[in-house]
TORLUM-441663 format. One line per field, with one value per residue (C-alpha): residue number from 0; x, y negated, z. Coordinates in pm, 1 decimal, padded with zeros to 6 digits. Example, Ala and Ser with C-alpha at 12.3 -4.5 7.8 and 13.67 -1.06 7.14 Angstrom:
% TORLUM-441663
pos <- (0 1)
u <- (01230.0 01367.0)
v <- (00450.0 00106.0)
w <- (00780.0 00714.0)
//
This chain:
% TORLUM-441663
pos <- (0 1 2 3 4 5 6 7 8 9 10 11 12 13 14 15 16 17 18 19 20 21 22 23 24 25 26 27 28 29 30 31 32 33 34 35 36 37 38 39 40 41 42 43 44 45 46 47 48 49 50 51 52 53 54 55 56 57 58 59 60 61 62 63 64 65 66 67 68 69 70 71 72 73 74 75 76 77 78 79 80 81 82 83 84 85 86 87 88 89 90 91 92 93 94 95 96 97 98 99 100 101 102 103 104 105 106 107 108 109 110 111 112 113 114 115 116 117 118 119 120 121 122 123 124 125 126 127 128 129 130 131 132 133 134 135 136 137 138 139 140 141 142 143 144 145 146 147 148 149 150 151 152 153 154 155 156 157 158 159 160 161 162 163 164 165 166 167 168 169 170 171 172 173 174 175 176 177 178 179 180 181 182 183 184 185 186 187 188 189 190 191 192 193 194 195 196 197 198 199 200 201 202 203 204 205 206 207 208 209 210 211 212 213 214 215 216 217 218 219 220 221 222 223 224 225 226 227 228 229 230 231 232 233 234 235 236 237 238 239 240 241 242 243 244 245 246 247 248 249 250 251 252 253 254 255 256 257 258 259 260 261 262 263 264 265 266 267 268 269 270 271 272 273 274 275 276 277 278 279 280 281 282 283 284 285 286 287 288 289 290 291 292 293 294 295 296 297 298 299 300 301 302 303 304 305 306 307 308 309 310 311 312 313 314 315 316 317 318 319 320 321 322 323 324 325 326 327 328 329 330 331 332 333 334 335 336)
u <- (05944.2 05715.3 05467.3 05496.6 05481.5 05199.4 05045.6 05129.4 04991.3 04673.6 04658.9 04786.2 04470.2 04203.9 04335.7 04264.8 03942.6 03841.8 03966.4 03765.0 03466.9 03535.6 03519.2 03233.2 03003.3 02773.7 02720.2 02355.0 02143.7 01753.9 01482.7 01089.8 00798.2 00435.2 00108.6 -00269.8 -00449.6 -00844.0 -00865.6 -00842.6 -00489.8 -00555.7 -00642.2 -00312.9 -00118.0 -00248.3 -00008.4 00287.4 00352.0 00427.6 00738.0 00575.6 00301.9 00556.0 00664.2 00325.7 00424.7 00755.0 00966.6 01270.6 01064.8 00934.6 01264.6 01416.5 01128.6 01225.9 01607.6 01570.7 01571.6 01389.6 01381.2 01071.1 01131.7 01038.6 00607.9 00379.6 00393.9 00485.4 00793.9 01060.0 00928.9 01252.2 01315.2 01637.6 01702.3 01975.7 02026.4 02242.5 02071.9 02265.3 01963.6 01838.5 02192.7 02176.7 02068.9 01787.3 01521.8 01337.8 01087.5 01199.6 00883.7 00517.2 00227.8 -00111.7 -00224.1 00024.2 00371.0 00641.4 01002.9 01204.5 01580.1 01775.1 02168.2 02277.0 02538.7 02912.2 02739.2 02812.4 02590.3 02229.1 01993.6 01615.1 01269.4 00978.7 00596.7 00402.7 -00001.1 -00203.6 -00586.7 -00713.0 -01031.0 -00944.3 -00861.2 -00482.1 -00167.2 00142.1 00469.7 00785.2 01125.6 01478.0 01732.3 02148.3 02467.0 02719.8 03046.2 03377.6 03467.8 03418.4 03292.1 03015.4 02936.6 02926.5 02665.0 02495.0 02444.4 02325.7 02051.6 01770.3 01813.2 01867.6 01629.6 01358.3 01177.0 01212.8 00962.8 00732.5 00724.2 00630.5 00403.8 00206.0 00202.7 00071.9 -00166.5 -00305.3 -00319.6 -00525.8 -00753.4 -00811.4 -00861.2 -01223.7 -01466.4 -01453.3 -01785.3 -01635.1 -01353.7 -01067.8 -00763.3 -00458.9 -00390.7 -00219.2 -00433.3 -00386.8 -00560.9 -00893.4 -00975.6 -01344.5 -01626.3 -01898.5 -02176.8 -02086.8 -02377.0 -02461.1 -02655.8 -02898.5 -02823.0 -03204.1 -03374.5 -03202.4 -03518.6 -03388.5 -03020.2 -03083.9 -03316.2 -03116.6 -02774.1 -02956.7 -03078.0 -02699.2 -02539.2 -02809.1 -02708.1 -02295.9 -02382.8 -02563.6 -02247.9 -02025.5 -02228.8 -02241.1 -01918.8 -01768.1 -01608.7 -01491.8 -01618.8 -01330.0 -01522.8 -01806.7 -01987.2 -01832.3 -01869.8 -01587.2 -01696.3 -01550.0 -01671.1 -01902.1 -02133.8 -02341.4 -02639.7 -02487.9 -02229.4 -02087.4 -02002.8 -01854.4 -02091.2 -01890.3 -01804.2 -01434.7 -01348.9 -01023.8 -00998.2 -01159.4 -01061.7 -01171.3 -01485.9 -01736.9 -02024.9 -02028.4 -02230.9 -01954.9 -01612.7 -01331.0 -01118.6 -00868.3 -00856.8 -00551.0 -00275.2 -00065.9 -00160.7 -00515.0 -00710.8 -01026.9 -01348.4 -01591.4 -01883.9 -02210.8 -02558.9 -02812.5 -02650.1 -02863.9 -02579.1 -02253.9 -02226.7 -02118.8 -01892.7 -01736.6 -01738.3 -01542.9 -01283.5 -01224.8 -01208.8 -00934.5 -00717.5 -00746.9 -00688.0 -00370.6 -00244.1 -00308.3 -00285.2 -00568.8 -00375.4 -00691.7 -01075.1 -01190.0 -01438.2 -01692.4 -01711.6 -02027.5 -01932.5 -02273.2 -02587.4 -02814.9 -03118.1 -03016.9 -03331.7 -03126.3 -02946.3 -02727.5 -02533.9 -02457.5 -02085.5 -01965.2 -01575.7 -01475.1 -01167.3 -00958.4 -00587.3 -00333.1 -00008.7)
v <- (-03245.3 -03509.2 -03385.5 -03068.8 -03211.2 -03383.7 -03081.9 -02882.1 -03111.2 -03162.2 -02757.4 -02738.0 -03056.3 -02855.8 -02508.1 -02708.4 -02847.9 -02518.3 -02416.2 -02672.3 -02635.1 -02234.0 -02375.4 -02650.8 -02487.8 -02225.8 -01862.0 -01822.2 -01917.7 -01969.5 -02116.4 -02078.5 -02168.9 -02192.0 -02112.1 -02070.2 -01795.9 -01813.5 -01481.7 -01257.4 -01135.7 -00752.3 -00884.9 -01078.9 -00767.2 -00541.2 -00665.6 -00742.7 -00417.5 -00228.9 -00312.0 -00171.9 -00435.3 -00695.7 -00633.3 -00753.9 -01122.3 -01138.8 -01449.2 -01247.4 -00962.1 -01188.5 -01297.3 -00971.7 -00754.6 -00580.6 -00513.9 -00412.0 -00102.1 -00014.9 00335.4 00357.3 00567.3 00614.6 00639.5 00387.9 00102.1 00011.9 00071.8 00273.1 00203.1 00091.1 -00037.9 -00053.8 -00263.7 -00307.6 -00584.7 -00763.3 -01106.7 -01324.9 -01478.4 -01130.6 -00894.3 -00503.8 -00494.9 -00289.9 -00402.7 -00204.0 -00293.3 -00224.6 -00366.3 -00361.4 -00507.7 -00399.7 -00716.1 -00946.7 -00899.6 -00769.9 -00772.4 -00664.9 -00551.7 -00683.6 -00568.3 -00766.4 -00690.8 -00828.9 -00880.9 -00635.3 -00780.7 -00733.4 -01055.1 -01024.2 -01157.3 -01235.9 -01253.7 -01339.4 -01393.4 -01575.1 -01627.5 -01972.6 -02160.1 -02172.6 -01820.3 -01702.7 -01879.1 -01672.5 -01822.1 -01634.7 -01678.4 -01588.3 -01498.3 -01444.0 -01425.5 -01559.5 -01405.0 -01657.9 -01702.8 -02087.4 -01997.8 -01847.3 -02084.1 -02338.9 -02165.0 -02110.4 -02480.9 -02481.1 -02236.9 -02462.0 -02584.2 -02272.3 -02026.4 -02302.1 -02335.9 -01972.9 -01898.3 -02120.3 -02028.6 -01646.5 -01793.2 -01959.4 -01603.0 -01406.4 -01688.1 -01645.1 -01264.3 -01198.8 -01477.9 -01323.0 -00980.3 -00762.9 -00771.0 -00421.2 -00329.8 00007.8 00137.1 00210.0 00419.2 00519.0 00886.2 01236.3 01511.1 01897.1 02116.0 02276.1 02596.3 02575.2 02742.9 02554.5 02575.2 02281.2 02122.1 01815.5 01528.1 01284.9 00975.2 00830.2 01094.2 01031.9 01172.9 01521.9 01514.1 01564.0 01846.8 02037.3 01998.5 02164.6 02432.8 02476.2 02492.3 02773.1 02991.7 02928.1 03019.9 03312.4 03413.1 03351.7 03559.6 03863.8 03919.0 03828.9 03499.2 03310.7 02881.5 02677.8 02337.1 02080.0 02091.6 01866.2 01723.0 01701.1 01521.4 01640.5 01410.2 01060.4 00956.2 00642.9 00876.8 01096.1 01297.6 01649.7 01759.7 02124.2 02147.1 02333.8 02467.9 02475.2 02838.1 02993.2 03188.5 03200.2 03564.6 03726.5 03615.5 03799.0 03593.0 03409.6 03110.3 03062.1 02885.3 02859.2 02546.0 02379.5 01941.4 01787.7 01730.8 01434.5 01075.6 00965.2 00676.3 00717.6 00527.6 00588.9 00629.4 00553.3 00510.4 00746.5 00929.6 00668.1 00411.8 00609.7 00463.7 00113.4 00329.4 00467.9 00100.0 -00082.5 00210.5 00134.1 -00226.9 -00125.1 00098.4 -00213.1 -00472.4 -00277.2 -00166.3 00252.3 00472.3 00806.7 01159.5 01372.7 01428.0 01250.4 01430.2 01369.3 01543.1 01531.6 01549.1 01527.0 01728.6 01580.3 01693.5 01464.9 01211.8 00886.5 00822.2 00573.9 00813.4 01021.1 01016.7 01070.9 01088.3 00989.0 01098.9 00957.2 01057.7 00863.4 00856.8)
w <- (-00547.1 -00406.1 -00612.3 -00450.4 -00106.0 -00146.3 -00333.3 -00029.1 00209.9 00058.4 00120.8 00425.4 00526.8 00340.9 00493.1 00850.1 00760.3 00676.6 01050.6 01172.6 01030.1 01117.2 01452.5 01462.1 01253.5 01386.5 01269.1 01307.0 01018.5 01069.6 00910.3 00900.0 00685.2 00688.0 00514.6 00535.9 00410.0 00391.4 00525.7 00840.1 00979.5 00890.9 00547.6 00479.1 00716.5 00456.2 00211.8 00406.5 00585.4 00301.2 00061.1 -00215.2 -00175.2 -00072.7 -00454.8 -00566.1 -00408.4 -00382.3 -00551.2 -00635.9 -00770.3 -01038.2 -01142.3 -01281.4 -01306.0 -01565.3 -01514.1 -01161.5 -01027.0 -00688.1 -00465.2 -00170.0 00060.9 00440.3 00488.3 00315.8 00587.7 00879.0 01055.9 00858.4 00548.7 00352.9 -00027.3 -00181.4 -00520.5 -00819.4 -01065.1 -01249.3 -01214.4 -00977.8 -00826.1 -00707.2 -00675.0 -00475.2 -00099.1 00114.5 00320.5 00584.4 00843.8 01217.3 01392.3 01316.6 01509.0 01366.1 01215.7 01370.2 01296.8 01079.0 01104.5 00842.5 00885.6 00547.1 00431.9 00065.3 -00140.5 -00021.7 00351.0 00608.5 00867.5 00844.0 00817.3 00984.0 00818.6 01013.7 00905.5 01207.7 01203.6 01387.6 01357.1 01317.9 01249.3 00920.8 00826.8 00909.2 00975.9 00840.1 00951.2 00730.0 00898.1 00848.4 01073.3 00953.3 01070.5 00837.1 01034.8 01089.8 00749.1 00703.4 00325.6 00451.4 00699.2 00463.6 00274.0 00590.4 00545.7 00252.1 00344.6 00406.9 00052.0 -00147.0 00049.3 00180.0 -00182.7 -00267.6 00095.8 00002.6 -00336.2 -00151.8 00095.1 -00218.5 -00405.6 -00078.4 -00026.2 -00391.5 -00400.1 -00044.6 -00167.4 -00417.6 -00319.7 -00355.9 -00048.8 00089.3 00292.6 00337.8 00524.7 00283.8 00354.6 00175.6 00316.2 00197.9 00158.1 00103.2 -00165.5 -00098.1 -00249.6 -00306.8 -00483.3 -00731.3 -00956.8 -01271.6 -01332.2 -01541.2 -01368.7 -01523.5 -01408.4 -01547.3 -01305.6 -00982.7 -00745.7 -00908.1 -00818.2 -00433.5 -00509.5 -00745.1 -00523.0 -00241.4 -00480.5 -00599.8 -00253.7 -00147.7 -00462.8 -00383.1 -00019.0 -00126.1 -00340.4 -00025.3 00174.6 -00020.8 -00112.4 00185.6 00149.6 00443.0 00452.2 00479.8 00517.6 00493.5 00132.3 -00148.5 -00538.8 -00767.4 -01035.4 -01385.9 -01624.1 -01654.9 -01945.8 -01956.5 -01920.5 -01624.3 -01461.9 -01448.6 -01109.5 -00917.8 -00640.7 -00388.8 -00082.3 00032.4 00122.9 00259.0 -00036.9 -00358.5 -00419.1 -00775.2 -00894.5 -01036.2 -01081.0 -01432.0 -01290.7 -01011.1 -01108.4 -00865.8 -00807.9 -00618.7 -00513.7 -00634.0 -00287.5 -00203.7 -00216.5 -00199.2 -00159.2 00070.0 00127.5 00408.7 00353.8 00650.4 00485.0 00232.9 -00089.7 -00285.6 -00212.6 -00306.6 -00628.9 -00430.1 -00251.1 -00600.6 -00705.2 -00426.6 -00431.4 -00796.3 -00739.4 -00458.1 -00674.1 -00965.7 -00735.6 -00590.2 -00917.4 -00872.3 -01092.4 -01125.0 -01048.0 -01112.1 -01017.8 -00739.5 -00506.2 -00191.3 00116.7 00276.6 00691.4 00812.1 00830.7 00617.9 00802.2 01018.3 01024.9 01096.3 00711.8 00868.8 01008.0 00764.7 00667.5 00370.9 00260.1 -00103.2 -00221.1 -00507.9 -00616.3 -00709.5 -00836.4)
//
């Protein structure tokens, strides 16, 4: 029986520490930490507004790569885009994280639910320019609730969650230091079809004074075609290429129409742009210099891990009897998966 007692007692003493520490120890749970990145603030807010790229320097994402399972939905970036994840690795569990605030190049704050937690927890990436490139600060913001459990490991979070941020901080450091100069404006956009008309021609690559000759011969023929039969323009002339060769390129020179109706010209061929997600590079300067323009887009698309859904095209916007060449815009269009 004394056995018991004291058994009992020691309980009953550990049931009221618990109580007290319910009591004493506070709910909230923050903590911060701090890098440099040798690089501008829209450069490192490039890669943590969207989850998907948050994937590319996460800590937990490296942990269980393989055995966990993640849904994107929401748009690209910014606020309301949302990931949700599966695994059965301790370290890395079931939970959703979406972001609820986005400041162009500033800010983002993330809203975070985990498995067993009913309240949601809050991430912060904030950027500020310095002399020596950007300083990202990553905090984290919880509520462990009354249970004195969870309080306790509110206590523990410094220890357990501290490393694991800087261990983040370090990856997102690495990867926009090491990301491609872009001279060009680069977008990741959705696009619809265009319905166009074209002449396939093959291009020598060794004779480049005779490409910007023989396109302007093409478009006159597929305007003549679009004339005469009626055809209503839909848009500014375009390329989609269809094929490359170490000695030159096979292109559709086109013109985007409403409809390409039934053709009946053997030298015509009708086609259609692939829709949905694209990645764009804008283009100021002379045709002479697209080929940079190709280049840095396919250093993008590499850099950030995409995936080719299809022929990618150009769009020349502007008049090219325009005398000043810097202003000519051109739009380069490559899908993706």
């Amino acid at each position: 029986m004394k056995i018991l007692k004291t058994a009992l007692l020691v309980v009953v003493v550990l049931l009221a520490l618990l109580a007290i520490i319910g009591l004493l120890i506070p709910s909230e749970v923050t903590l911060d930490r701090q890098t440099t990145v040798n690089a501008s603030p829209q450069s490192v807010y490039e890669e943590i507004s969207s989850m998907k790229r948050f994937n590319k320097w996460s800590p937990w994402f490296r942990i269980d790569p393989e055995g966990t399972t993640y849904k994107f939905s929401g748009p690209d970036s910014g606020v309301g885009n949302k990931m949700e994840w599966a695994s059965d690795h301790e370290e890395v569990g079931t939970g959703s994280q979406e972001i609820v605030e986005a400041i162009e190049g500033q800010k983002i704050r993330s809203e975070m639910y985990f498995g067993g937690f009913d309240d949601p927890a809050y991430a912060n990436l904030t950027l500020e320019e310095t002399d020596g490139g950007t300083k990202v600060t990553w905090t984290f913001e919880g509520n462990m609730g009354s249970n004195p459990m969870f309080k306790l490991m509110g206590l523990m979070m410094e220890s357990m969650l501290g490393p694991t941020y800087e261990e983040g901080l370090a990856n997102l450091k690495e990867r926009v230091e090491s990301k491609p100069l872009f001279s060009v404006e680069i977008n990741e956009i959705k696009v619809e079809p265009i319905n166009y008309l074209a002449i396939r021609e093959t291009f020598d690559v060794t004779k480049p004074e005779t490409i910007g000759p023989r396109m302007g011969e093409l478009y006159g023929q597929i305007l003549g075609y679009i004339n005469a039969n009626g055809v209503m323009g839909a848009g500014q002339p375009m390329s989609v290429y269809v094929d490359y060769s170490d000695t030159g390129w096979t292109a559709d020179i086109a013109i985007p129409v409403a409809d390409t109706g039934e053709v009946n010209d053997e030298k015509i061929v009708a086609g259609q742009t692939v829709s949905g997600k694209v990645v764009q590079g804008i283009h100021m300067g002379d045709y002479n210099q697209l080929d940079d323009t190709h280049k840095q887009l396919q250093a993008y698309m590499q850099f950030n891990e995409l995936e080719a859904n299809g022929n990618g095209y150009e769009v020349y916007v502007t008049d090219p009897t325009q005398a000043d060449t810097a202003q000519w815009r051109t739009e380069v269009f490559y899908p993706i998966k």
